[in-house]
N, C-alpha and C positions, 0 to 999 in steps of 0.2 A: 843831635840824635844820630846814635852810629849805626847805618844800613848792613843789612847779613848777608853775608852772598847767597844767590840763589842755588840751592848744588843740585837742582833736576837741569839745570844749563848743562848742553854737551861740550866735551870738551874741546880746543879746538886741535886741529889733524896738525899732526906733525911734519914739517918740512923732508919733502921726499928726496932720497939720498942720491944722488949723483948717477949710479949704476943702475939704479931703479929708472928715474927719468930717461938714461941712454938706453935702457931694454924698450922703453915704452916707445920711442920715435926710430927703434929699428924697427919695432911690430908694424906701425903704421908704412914704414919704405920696404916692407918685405913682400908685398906683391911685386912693386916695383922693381924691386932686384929679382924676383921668381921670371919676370916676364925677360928683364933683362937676357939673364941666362939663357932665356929657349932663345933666343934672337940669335945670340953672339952662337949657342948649339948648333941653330938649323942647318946653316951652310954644309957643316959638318956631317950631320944626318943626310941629307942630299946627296951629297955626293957618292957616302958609305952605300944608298940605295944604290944609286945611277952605277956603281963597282958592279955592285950584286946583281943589279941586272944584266949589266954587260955582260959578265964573266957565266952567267948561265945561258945568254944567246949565243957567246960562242963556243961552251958547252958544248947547248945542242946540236949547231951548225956544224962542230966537230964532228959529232955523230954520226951526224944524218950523211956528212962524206964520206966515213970509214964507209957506212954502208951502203950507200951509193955506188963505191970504187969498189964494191964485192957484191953487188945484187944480178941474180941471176934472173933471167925472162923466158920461164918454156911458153913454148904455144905446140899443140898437137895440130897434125897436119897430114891430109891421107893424098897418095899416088897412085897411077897405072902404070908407071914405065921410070927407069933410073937413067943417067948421063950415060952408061952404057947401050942405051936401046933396048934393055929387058923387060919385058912386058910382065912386070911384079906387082901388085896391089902391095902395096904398104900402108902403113899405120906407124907414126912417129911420134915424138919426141924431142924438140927440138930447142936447144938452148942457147936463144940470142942474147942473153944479156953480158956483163961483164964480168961476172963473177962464174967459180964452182955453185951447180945446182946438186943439192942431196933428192934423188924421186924419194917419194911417200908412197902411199897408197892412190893406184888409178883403179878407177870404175868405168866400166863402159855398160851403158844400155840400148835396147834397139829394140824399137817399139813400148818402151816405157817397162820394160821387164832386162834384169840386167845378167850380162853375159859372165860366166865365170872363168871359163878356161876359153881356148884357141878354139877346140871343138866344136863347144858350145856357140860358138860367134857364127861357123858355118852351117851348124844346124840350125839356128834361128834364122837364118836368113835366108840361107840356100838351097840345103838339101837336105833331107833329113837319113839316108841311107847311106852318101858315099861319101859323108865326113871322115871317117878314119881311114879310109883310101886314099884322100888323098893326101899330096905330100906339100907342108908348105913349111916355115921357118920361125921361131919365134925368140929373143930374145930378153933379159932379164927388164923390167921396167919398176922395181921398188928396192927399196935399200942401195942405191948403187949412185955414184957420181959422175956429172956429165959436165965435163967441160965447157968453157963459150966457147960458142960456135960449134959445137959436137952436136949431131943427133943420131937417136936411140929407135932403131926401126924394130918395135917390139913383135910388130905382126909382119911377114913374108909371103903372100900367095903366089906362086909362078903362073904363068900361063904357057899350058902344056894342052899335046891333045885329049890328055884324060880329064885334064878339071875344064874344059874350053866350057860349057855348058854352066858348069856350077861360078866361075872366073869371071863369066858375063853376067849372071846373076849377082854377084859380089862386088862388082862393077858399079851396079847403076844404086844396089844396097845402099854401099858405106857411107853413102851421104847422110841416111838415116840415123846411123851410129852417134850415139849422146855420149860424148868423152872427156871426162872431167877427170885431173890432177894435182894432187900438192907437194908443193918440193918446197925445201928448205934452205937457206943461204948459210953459208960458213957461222953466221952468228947469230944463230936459229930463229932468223925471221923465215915466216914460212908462208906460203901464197897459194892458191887455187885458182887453177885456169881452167874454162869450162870450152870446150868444144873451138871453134876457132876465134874467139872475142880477142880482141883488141888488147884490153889489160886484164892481169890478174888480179882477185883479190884478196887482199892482205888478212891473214887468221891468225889470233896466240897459236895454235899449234894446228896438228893437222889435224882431220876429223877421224874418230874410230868406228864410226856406225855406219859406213859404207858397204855396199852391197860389192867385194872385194875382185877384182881380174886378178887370174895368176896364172904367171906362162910356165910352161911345161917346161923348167930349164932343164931337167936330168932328161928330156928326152924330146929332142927340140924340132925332129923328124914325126910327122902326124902319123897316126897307125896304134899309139899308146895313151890311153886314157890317162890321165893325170891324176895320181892318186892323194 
């Protein structure tokens, strides 16, 4: 008796092609060559960083000596008397560092209320009648450049026999005087030194909401009101 073949039997898979089987045992080694890569990479990567690091440390180390070899250091500084033997009260300016300083804006206060003009400095402190009599000297102290090693004696008091009175008063004063400055370097880093401290410090720019000193430059002999 002759058997039927069964046709719900599946059929059987066809022998897989050559290219097929070499695609299927790359998929299986393609981690393995993925990992490969990053290995054989790394060193490469390393070292690209360790470049990139390098070259912006000495970047900045460039930098920071341009600016170094041009930073100016004021410090304000008050006198009774100059290398000549003149009994002057002064009020300075003084720029030790190595570079050109650009002055800003200076403020001065005494007693926590701040002075505007040369006048105003001997009325608050001294006298309040024979400030415009007398005679003292004042120089420019903003917008202007100061050499290292230059200093900027913006205020002059002489001692004479008409100010002896108010010169001694002014005297033992100017200690009390709150003098704060910001000047600028050739590469508009700019700084504020406060009275005598030690170092200044470092501001993006200078401040505008200062309560402002300005010296009488058009008329630098006392007697004219500052207009």
């Amino acid at each position: 008796m002759t058997e039927t073949p069964n046709r719900d039997a599946a059929p059987e898979p066809a022998p897989a092609s050559p290219a097929a089987a070499a695609g299927s045992r790359l998929l299986r080694y393609l981690p393995l060559i993925t990992v490969a890569h990053f290995l054989i990479g790394l060193p490469a990567l390393i070292a690209s960083l360790a470049l990139a690091y390098f070259a912006f440390v000495q970047a900045d180390a460039t930098q920071k000596m341009q600016t170094g070899g041009v930073m100016p250091f004021v410090t304000f500084g008050t006198s009774n008397g100059d290398e000549e033997g003149n009994q002057d009260i002064a009020l300075t300016l003084t720029n030790n560092g190595v570079g050109p300083a650009i002055l800003g804006p200076i403020e001065i206060r005494y007693e926590g209320k701040p002075i505007t003009t040369p006048v105003d400095l001997l009325r608050a402190c001294c006298t309040e009648s024979e400030a415009r009599a007398l005679r003292f000297s004042t120089s420019p102290s903003t917008g202007i450049a100061v050499r290292p090693g230059e200093t900027i004696e913006f205020v002059s008091f002489p001692r004479t026999p008409a100010s002896e009175k108010v010169w001694q008063t002014f005297n033992k004063e100017r200690w009390k005087l709150e003098v704060r400055s910001c000047y600028c370097s050739i590469f508009n880093d700019c700084w504020i030194t406060e009275g005598m401290q030690g170092l200044p410090k470092a501001v993006d720019k200078c401040p505008a909401d200062w309560s402002l000193y300005r010296e009488d430059a058009g008329n630098r002999i006392a007697g004219v009101d500052p207009k």
